[in-house]
C-alpha positions as CSV (number, residue, x, y, z in Angstrom):
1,X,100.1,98.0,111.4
2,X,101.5,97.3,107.8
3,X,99.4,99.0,105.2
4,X,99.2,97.4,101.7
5,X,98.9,100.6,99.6
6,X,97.3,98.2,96.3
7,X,94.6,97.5,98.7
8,X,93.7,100.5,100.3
9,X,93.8,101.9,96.4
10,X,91.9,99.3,95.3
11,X,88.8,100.0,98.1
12,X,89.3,103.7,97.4
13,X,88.9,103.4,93.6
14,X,85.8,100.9,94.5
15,X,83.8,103.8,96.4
16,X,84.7,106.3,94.3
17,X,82.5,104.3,91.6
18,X,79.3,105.6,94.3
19,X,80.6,109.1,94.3
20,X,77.8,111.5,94.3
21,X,79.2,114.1,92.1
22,X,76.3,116.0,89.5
23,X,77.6,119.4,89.6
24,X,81.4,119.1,89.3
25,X,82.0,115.5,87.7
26,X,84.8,114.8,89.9
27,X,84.8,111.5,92.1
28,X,86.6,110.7,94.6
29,X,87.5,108.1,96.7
30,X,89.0,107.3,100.0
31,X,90.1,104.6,101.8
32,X,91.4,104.6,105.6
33,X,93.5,101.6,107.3
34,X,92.2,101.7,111.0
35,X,94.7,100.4,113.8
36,X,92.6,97.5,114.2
37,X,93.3,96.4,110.6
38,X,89.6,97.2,108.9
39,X,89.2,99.4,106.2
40,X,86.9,101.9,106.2
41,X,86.0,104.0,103.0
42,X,83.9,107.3,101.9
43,X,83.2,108.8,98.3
44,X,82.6,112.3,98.1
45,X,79.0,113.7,98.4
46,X,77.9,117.2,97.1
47,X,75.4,119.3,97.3
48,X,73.7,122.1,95.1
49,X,75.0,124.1,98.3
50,X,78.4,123.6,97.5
51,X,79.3,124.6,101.3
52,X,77.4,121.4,102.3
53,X,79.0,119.1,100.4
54,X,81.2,116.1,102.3
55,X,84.7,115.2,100.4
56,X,85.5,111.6,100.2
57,X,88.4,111.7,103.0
58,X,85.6,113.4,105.7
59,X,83.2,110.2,104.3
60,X,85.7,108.2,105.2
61,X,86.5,109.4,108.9
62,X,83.1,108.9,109.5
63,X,82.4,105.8,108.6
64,X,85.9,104.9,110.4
65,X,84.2,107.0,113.9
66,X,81.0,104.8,113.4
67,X,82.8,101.7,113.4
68,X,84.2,102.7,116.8
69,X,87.9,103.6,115.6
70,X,89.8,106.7,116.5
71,X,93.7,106.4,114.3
72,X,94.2,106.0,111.2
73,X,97.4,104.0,110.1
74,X,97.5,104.4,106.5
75,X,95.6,106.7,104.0
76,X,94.7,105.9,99.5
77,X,93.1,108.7,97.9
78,X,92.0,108.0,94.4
79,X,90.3,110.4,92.3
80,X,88.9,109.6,88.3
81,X,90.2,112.9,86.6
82,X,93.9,113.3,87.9
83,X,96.4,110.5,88.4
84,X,97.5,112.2,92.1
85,X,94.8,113.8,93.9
86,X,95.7,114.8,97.4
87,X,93.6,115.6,100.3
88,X,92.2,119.6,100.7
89,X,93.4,121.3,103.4
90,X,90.2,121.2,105.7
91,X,90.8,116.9,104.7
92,X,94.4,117.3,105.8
93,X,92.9,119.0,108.9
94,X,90.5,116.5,109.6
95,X,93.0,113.2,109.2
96,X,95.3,115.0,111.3
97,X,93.2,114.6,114.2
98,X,93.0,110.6,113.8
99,X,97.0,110.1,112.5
100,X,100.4,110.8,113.6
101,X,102.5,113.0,111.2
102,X,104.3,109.7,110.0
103,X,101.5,108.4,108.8
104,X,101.3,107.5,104.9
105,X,99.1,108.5,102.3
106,X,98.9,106.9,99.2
107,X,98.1,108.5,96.2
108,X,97.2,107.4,92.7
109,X,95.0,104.6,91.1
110,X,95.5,100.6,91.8
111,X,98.2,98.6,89.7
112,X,100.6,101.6,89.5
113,X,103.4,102.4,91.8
114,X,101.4,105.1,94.2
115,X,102.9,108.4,95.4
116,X,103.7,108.0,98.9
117,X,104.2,111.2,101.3
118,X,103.5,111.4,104.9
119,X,100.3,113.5,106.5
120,X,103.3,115.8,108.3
121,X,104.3,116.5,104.5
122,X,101.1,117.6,103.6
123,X,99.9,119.1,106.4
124,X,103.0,120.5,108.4
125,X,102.7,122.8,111.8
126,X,99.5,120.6,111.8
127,X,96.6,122.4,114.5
128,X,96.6,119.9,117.1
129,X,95.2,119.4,120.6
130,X,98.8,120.8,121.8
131,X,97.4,124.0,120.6
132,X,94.7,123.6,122.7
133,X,97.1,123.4,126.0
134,X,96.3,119.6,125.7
């Protein structure tokens, strides 16, 4: 599956408009390709709890989960106060369990070229099910 990085920016940066973000001002969107093609998306969601909040990426696998997929071909992150705003590490956790090492991420905002790296250059030695004797 082919991945057009302008449109998975362009649904990322749509959601993050919804972001529910009245303690840090800090939106951010996601947007994931699902081998079937769809596109599934998530905004992040805090809390006054800050523990309990939900970042855009683990919105996103959700919404990809209730929609009945399991891998994720392609990845946009888009947030509105930094031109590149990667994944945290519990987010690089989490898309690690639904995509391969290979698969890209996109970061950046629509109409500009993105930065492209791999979820294996994020998040190498990833903690897989091989761990897990699987």
């Amino acid at each position: 599956m082919q991945a057009d990085p302008q449109q998975l920016l362009e649904a990322a940066q749509a959601v993050m408009g919804r972001a529910y973000a009245p303690y840090s001002q800090f939106r951010v969107g996601a947007a994931i390709l699902g081998a079937s093609g769809a596109i599934h998306v998530g905004a992040n969601a805090e809390n006054a709890a800050y523990p309990q909040s939900q970042c855009a990426e683990a919105s996103a696998i959700g919404a990809m989960v209730a929609a009945g997929e399991t891998r994720i071909a392609a990845v946009a992150v888009v947030a509105d106060r930094v031109e590149h705003c990667p994944p945290c590490g519990g987010c690089r956790q989490r898309l690690a369990e639904f995509a391969g090492p290979d698969t890209p991420v996109y970061l950046g905002r629509p109409g500009s070229e993105p930065l492209v790296v791999t979820l294996g250059e994020l998040l190498p030695l990833a903690f897989d099910s091989g761990a897990l004797g699987r």
